[in-house]
N, C-alpha and C positions, 0 to 999 in steps of 0.2 A: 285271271288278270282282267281281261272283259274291257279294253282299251283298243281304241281304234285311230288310225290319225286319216284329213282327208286332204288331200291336194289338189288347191284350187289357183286360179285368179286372184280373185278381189275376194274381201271380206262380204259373205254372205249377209251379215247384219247388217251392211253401212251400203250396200248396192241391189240392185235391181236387175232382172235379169233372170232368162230363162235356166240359166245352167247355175245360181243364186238360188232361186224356187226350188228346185231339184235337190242343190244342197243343202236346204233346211229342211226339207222333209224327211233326208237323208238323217239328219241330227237327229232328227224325232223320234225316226224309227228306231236306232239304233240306241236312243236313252230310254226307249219304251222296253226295251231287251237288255236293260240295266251296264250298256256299253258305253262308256266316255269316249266322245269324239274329238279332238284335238285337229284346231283348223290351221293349216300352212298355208300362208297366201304367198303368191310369185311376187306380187305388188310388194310386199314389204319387203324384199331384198335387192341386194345393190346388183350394178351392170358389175360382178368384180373384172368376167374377162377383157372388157371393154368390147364387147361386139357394137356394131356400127348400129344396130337395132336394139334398144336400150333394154326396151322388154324382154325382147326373145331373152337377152343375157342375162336378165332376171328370174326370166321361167327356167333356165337350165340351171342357173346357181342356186334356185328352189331345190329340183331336183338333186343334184349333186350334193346337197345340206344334210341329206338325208341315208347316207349310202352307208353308216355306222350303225345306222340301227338294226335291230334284231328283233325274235321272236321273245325274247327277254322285256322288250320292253313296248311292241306293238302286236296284237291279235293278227291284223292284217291291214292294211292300208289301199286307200282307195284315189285313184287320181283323175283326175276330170280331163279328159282329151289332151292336148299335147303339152299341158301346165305340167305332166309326171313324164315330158322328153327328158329331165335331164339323172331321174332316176333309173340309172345300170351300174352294175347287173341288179337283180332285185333279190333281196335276203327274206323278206316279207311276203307271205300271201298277199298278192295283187290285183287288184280290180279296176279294170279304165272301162270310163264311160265316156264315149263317144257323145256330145252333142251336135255332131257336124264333121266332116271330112274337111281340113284345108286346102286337099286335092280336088274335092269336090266343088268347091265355094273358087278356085284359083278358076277352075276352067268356064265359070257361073260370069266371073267378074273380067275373064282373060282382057276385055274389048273395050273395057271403060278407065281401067286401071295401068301406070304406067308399065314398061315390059318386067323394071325390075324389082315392083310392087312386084307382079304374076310370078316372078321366077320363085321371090321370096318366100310365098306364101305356099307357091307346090313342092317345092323345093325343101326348103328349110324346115318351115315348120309341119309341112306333109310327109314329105318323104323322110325325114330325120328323125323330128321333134317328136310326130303323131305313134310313127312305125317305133321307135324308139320304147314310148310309151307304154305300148301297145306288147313289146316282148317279156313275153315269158308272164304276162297277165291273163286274167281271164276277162273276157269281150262283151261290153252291154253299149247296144246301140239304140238310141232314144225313137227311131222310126225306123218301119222299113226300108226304105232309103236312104238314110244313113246305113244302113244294114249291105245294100245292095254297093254302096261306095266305098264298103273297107274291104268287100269281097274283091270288087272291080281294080283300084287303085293299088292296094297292100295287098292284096292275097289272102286275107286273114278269111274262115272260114266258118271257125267256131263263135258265132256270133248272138248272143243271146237281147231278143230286143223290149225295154221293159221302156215305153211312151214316156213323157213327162208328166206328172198325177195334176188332176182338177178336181178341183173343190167343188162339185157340182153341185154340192148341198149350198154354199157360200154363193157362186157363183149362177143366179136364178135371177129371170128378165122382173125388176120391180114394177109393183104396180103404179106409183104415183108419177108418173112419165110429166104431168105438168107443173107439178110442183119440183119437178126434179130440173127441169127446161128455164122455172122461173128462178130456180138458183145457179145457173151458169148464164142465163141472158139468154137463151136460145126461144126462139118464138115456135108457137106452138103448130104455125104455117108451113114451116117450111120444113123440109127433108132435111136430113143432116147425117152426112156421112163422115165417118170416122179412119181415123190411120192412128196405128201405136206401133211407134218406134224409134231407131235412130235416120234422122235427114238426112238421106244420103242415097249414090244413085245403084250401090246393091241393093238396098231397099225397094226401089222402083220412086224417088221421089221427081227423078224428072217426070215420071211420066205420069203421075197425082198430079204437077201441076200442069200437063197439057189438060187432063183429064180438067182441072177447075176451071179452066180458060171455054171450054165448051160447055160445062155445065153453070152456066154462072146463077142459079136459080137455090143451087143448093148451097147450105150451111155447111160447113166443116171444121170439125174438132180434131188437132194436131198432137198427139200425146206424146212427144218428144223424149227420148231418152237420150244419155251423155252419146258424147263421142261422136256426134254427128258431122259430117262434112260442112256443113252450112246450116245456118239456122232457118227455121222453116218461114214461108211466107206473112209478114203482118200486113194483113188486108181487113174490111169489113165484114164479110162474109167467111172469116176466119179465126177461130176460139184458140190459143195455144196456148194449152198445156205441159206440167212437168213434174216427176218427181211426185206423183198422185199415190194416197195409198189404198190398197186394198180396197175397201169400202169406196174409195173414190171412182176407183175405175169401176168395179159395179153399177155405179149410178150412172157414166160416162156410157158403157154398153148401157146402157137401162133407156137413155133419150134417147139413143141414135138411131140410126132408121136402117145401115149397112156399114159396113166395114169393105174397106178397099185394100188390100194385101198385094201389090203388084212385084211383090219379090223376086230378084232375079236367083235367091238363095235361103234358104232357110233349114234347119237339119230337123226341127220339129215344127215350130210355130206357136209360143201359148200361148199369144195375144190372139190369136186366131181360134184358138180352142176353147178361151175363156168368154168371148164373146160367140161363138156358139151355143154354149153350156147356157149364155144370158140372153138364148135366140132371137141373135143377131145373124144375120146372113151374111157369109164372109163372100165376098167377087176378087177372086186373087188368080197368082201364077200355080201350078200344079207341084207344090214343092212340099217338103216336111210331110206332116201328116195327110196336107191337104192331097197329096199326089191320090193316096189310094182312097181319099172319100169323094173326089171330083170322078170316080170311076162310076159313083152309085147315082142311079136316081132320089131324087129329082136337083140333085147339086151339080148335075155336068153343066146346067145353063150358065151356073156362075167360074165357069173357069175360063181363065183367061189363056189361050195358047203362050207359050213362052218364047218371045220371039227378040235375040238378043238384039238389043240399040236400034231396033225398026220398030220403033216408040209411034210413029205414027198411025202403026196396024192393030200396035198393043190398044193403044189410045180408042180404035174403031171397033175391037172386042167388046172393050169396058163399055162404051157406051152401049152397044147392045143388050149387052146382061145387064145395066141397069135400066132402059127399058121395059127388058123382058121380065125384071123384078119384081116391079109396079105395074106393069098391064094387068095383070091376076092379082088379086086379093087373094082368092083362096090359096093360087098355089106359092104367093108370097106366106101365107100362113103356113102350108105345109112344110116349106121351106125351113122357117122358123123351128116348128114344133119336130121335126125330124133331124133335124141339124143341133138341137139340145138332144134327141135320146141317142145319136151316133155319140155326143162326150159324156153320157152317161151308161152305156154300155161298154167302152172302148175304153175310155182315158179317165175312168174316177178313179178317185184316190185310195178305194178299198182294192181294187184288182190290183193298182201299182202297189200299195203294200204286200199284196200277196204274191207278187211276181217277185219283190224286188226281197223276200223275208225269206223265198226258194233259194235264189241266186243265193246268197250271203250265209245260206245256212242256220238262221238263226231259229233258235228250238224255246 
């Protein structure tokens, strides 16, 4: 039959987004293996139970859509973290892939977020949704930390971890940096640090903007994604972008001079990964992937300790390791050129097929 169905969120074509990427490579691989993929998104179904959280009622009424189907009519099915809570019991070979714990992200966010935000998010969609998910499937964790939080939180044990794939062939620093600068307006003087994500304060944007209030010398490019808490700063010394493709963001890492990642959470990080691959030096929180490469020399300068809502000590890190960035030419070089071969050893896109083509069995 050679038919697979995969459970997600959003439509992988029409959005952006790390667990997005994931799932299109996912399509690739599996039509390279002559297997139809069939996308179920939560997004396109209704609240039916009326829960008080619109979503959550849609991600369970996703799952629950699907509780007739058989071996008859799917290979096996794959569900993206707590999007396949409302799939039980499960009739189908099952596969959940973890991009993130919401146990883990609940106790990240406990101190900024209302209490019955925190309850929901550990509660609900952790303890129920995730764990849910997570039964009687077999376990792929996108980092080892996410790997260490389904152990910790769920119990789960058998945890197989296959990274998010980079295009490292795609994703490579370009040469023409001032012809690249003279088409976004950026002058060729000044330093320009970069952030990609959603504005908001698990991201770390409060503490980007103490961070610009001291540095007022440098340029900054804002690459905004949906769902943000607030819309990012419009200042002079500030570029916002949106909704950039591919090729775009390549150029974006291509001018920049560093990436700022002050994340209070993240379960992998590809904006982080991909702008390494385009050696850029990332200065961030020790989360996602970054936890075990802030381990290695010579990238421990650029970690930032993770110090929740004492924004004012986060804020005195950062400025350090930028800095410490720029005082060294060379070891800002080496920075670079070692921080492209750790996404080229670690997280290309040949080892994630060959991880990910083990797991799934396919011959």
């Amino acid at each position: 039959m050679n038919k697979s169905l995969i459970l997600t969120g959003f439509d992988p074509f029409n959005h952006s987004g790390g667990i997005e990427v994931y799932t299109l490579e996912l399509i690739k691989l599996l039509e390279d293996y002559r297997i139809n993929a069939d996308i179920l998104c939560a997004s396109d179904f209704q609240n039916s139970y009326n829960l008080n959280n619109a979503f959550i009622g849609k991600v369970y009424n996703a799952g629950r859509s699907i509780l007739s189907l058989t071996h008859d009519v799917y290979d096996f099915v794959i569900l993206n973290g707590y999007y396949g809570g409302g799939y039980f019991p499960k009739r189908i070979k099952s596969y959940t892939i973890f991009h993130s714990t919401h146990s883990g992200y609940a106790e990240a966010v406990k101190k900024i977020v209302p209490r019955s935000t925190y309850l929901e998010i550990k509660y609900i969609i952790g303890d129920i949704l995730e764990q849910s998910s997570a039964y009687d499937s077999q376990i792929i964790a996108v980092s080892e930390m996410v790997k260490s939080e389904l152990i910790r939180y769920y119990n789960i044990q058998d945890v197989k971890v296959i990274p998010n794939p980079v295009d490292t062939d795609f994703f490579h620093q370009l040469p023409m940096r001032k012809s690249l600068r003279e088409k976004y307006g950026v002058s060729m003087n000044q330093k320009v640090a970069l952030f990609v994500g959603r504005w908001e304060k698990s991201k770390g944007c409060d503490v980007i903007e103490r961070v610009m209030k001291h540095f007022k010398d440098l340029f900054w490019i804002i690459v905004s994604s949906t769902g943000g808490e607030i819309s990012p700063p419009d200042k002079r010394n500030i570029l916002n972008l949106s909704r950039l493709s591919h090729i775009e963001m390549r150029e974006i890492y291509s001018l920049s001079d560093f990436m700022l990642m002050p994340s209070r959470y993240e379960g992998f990080g590809l904006a982080a990964a991909e702008a390494m691959s385009s050696g850029l030096p990332v200065i961030g929180t020790p989360v996602g992937f970054l936890r075990d490469v802030y381990l290695k020399e010579p990238f421990s300068i650029l970690s930032v300790p993770y110090i929740q809502l004492r924004t004012s000590e986060t804020v005195h890190h950062i400025t350090e390791a930028i800095h410490d960035l720029f005082s060294d030419e060379r070891r800002f070089m080496e920075i670079s050129r070692k921080g492209r071969e750790e996404i080229q050893h670690n997280f290309n896109k040949q080892r994630w097929l060959k991880r990910m083509r083990d797991v799934l069995c396919l011959m």
